[in-house]
C-alpha positions in Angstrom: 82.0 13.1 -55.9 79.1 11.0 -54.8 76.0 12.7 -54.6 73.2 11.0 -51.8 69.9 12.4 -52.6 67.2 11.0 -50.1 63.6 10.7 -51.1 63.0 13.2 -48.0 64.4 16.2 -50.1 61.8 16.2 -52.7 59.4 16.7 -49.9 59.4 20.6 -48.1 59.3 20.4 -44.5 55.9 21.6 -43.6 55.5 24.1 -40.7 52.9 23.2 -37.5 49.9 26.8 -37.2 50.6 26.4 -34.1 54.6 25.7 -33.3 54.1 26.5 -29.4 51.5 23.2 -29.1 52.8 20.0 -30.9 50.4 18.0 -33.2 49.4 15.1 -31.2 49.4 12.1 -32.5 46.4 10.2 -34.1 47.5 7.0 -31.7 47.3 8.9 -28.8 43.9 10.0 -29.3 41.4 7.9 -27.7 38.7 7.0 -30.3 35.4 8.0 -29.4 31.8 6.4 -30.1 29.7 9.4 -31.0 28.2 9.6 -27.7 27.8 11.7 -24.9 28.9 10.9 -21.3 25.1 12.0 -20.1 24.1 9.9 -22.9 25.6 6.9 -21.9 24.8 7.7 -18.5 21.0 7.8 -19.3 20.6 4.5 -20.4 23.3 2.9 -17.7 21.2 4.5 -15.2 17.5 5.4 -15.8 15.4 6.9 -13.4 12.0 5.6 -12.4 8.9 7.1 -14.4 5.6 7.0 -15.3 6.7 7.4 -19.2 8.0 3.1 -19.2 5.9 1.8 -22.4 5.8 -2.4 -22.1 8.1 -4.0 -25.2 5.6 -6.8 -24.9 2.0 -7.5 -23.8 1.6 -8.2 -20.2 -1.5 -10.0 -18.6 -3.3 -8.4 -16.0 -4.5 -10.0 -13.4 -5.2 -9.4 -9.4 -1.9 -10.8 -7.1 -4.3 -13.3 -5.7 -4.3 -15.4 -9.1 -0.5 -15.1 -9.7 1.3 -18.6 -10.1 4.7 -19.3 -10.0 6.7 -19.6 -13.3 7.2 -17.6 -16.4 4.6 -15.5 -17.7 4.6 -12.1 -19.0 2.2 -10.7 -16.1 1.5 -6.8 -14.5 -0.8 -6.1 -11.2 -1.2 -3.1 -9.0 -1.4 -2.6 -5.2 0.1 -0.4 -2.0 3.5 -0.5 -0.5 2.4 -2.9 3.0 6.2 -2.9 3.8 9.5 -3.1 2.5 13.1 -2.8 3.3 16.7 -2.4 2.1 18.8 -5.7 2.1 22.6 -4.2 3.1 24.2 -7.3 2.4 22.3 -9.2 -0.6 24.3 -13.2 -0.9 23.0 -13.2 -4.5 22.9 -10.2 -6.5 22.8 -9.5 -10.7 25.6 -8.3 -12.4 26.4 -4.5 -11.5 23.7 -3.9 -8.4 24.6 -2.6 -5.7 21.9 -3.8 -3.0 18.0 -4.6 -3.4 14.9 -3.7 -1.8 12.5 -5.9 -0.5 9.1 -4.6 -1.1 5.8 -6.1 -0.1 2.6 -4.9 -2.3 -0.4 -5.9 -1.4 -4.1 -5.1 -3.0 -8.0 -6.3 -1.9 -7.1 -9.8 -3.0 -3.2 -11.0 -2.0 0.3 -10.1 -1.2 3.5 -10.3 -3.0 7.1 -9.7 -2.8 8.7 -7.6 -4.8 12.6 -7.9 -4.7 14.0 -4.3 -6.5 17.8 -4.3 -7.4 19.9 -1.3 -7.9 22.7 0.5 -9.2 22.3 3.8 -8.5 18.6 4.5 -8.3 17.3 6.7 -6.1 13.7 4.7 -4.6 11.0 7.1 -3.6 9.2 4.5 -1.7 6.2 5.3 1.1 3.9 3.1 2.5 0.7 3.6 1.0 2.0 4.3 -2.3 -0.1 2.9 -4.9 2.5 1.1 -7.5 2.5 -1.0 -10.6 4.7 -4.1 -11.4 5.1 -5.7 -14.8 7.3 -9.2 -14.7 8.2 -11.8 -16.6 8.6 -14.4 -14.1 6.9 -15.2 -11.0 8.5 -17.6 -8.1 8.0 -19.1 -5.3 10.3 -18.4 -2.2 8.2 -20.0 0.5 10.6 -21.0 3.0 13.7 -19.0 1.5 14.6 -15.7 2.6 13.9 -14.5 -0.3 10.3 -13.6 -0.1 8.4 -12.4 3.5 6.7 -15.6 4.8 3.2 -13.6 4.6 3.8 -13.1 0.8 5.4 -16.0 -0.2 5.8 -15.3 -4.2 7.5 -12.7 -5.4 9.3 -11.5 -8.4 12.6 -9.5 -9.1 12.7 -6.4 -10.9 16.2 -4.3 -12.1 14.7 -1.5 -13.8 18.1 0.2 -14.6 19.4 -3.0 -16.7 16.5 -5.3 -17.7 13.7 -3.5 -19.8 11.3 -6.4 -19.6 10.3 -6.1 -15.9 9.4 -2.7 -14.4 8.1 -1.0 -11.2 6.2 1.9 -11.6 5.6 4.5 -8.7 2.0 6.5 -8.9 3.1 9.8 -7.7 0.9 12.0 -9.5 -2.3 9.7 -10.5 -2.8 8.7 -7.0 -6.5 9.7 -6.5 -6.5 7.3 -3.2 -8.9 5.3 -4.0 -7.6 1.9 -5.4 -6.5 -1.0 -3.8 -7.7 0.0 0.0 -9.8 -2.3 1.7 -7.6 -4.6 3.9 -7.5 -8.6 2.8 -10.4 -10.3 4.2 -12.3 -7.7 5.2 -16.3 -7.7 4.5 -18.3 -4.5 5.2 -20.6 -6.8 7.3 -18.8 -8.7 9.0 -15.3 -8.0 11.5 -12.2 -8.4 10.5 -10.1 -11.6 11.7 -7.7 -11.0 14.4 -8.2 -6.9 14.7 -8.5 -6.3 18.4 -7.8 -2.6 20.3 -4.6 -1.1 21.8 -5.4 -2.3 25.1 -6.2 -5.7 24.2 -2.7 -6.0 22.6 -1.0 -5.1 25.2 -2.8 -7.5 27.5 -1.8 -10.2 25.5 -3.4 -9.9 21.8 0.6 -9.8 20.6 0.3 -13.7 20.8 -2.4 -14.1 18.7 -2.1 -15.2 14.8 -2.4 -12.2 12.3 -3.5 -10.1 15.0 -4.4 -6.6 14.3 -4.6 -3.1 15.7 -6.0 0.1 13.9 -5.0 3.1 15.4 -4.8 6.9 14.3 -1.6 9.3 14.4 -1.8 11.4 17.4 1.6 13.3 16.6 5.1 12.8 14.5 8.8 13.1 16.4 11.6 14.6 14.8 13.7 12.7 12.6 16.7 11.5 14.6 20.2 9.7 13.4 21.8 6.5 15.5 25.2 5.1 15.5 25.1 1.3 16.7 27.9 -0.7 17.9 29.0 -1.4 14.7 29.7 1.9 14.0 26.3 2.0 11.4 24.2 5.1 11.3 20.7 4.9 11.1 17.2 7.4 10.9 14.9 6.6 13.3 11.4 8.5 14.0 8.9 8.4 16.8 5.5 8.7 15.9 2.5 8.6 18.7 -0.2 7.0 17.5 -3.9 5.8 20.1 -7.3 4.2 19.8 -10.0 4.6 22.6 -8.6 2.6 24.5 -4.9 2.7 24.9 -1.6 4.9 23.3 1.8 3.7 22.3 4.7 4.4 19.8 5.3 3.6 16.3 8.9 3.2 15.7 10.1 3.8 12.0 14.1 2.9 10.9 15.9 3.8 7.8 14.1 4.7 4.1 10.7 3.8 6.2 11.1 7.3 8.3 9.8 8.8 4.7 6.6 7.5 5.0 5.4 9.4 7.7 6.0 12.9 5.7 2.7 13.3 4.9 0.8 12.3 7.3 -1.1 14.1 10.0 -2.3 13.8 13.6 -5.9 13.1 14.2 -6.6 12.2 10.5 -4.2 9.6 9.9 -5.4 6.0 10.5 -2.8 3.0 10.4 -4.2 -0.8 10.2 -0.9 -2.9 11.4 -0.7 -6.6 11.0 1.6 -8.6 12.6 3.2 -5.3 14.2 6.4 -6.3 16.3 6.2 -5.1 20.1 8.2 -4.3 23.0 5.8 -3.7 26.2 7.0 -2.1 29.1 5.7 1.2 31.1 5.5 2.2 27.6 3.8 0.5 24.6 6.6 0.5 21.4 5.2 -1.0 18.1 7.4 -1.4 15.3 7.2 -2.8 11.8 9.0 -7.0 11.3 9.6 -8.6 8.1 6.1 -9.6 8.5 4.1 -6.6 9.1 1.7 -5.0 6.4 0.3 -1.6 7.2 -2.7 -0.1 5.6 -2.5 3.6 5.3 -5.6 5.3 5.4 -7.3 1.4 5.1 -11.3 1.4 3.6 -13.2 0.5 6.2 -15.8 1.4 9.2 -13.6 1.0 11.9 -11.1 3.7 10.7 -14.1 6.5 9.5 -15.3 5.8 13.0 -11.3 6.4 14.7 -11.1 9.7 12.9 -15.0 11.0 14.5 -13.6 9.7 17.8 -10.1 11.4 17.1 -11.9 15.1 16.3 -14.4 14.6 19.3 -11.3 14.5 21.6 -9.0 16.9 20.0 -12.1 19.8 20.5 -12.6 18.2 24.5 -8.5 18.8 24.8 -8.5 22.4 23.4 -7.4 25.1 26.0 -8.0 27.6 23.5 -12.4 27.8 23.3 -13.2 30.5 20.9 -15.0 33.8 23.3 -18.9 33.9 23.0 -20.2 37.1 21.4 -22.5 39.2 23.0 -25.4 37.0 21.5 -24.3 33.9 22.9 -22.9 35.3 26.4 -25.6 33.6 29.1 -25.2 36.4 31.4 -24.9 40.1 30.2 -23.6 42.0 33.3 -23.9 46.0 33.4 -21.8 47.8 32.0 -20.0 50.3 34.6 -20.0 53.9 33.4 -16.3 55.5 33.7 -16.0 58.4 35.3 
């Protein structure tokens, strides 16, 4: 008899802890990396902040001086403008759309081109920001820039750690970058003319200007055009002494007008777009800058006119005491 040992039977069959759930196999396994999906998702995705520290020293210098070319620069100014671009031709790697912002300080203007992924952009006009780049260019007959700013740079905070755009939320003490460009305390500002003067034709003049104050702010409203896209549009009423119309805002610009208030709030428009019928519309182009709350004369002396007619308007006069009542008559005695 031939006896077949195999080299199996030397080994005893060892018994799974836990025979109701199979072992799975090593190869089915995915390997791992030793990090966290929030992890991952952290550095894929930042969010914007005030906590960016520069990997490199940037030169600081007013928008005015920039020049095109590379250059490891940073400047500060307000929010003038700015849009989304739905439908960017040319886009980096991994963003899904870009904002066109225009920032603008005492001295120049500048476009700032934003791509994203997935950030969420608080942006307001008015809001005092600062951009750090390593490249400047010049897109001055391009669509790439606004023809009023004609640089600008291109920032993609969530991929490229060399260029950044920083958002002064809480260290905003309103006082930086607020006089409009070209103005001189002495001396009038080029193209600003009132309400009324627009209307009568000032629409066709170069740079031309209007300063008006926020008389009161609509409701925030959703539109469906033809195309089947939805839109947020809102209405606010804004007057000088001499004439009042409506400011039309659309899309992420509808945020700006949050915190502003009637009778204190004074717009400076430049280049506003129009549409003049029995009403007066004014709406922001491509083009427009708008000074929020702008340094100047003109609006301190806006706001006095705006509070003199708010207290002429009021229905609701406070009663006179007895002091100040001209004429005291008898009081009847009840019987």
């Amino acid at each position: 008899m031939t006896l077949q040992i195999s080299i199996q039977a030397f080994f005893p069959p060892r018994s799974s802890p836990n025979p109701s759930s199979p072992t799975k196999s090593i190869s089915s396994s995915a390997p791992g990396d030793g990090f966290t999906r929030a992890e991952v998702d952290t550095v894929l995705h930042p969010t914007l902040s005030e906590t960016w520290t520069p990997s490199t020293d940037y030169q600081g210098c007013d928008i005015a001086a920039l020049v095109p070319g590379p250059k490891s620069v940073t400047f500060m100014g307000r929010i003038a403008n700015f849009f989304d671009m739905a439908m960017p031709s040319k886009k980096p790697h991994a963003a899904s759309g870009c904002v066109k912002v225009i920032v603008k300080n005492d001295t120049g203007a500048v476009t700032v081109r934003i791509w994203y992924a997935k950030l969420n952009l608080k942006l307001r006009l008015g809001s005092l920001v600062t951009v750090w780049t390593t490249h400047v260019s010049n897109g001055d007959g391009s669509t790439l820039s606004a023809s009023s700013a004609p640089l600008f740079v291109s920032v993609f905070p969530e991929r490229d750690r060399s260029s950044y755009f920083m958002i002064h939320e809480n260290s905003d003490d309103g006082i930086l970058c607020k006089s409009p460009l070209g103005y001189r305390e002495s001396q009038s500002l080029g193209g600003l003319m009132t309400l009324k003067n627009f209307v009568n034709g000032g629409f066709d003049v170069s740079e031309a200007r209007i300063i008006v104050i926020v008389k009161s702010i609509g409701a925030r409203k959703r539109i469906t055009n033809r195309k089947g896209t939805t839109s947020e549009v809102i209405s606010v009423g804004i007057f000088d002494d001499t004439e009042e119309a409506t400011l039309t805002l659309w899309g992420a610009v509808t945020e700006s007008a949050a915190p502003w208030k009637p009778s204190s709030t004074v717009l400076l428009i430049t280049n506003p777009g129009w549409k003049i019928g029995r009403k007066t519309h004014v709406s922001l182009t491509a083009n427009t800058y708008v000074d929020v709350d702008p340094c100047m004369l003109d609006a301190d002396w806006l706001r006095k006119f705006a509070d003199r007619m708010t207290k002429r308007e009021h229905v609701c006069q406070p009663f006179p005491d007895r002091g100040q009542r001209p004429n005291n008559p008898p009081v009847a005695k009840l019987c």
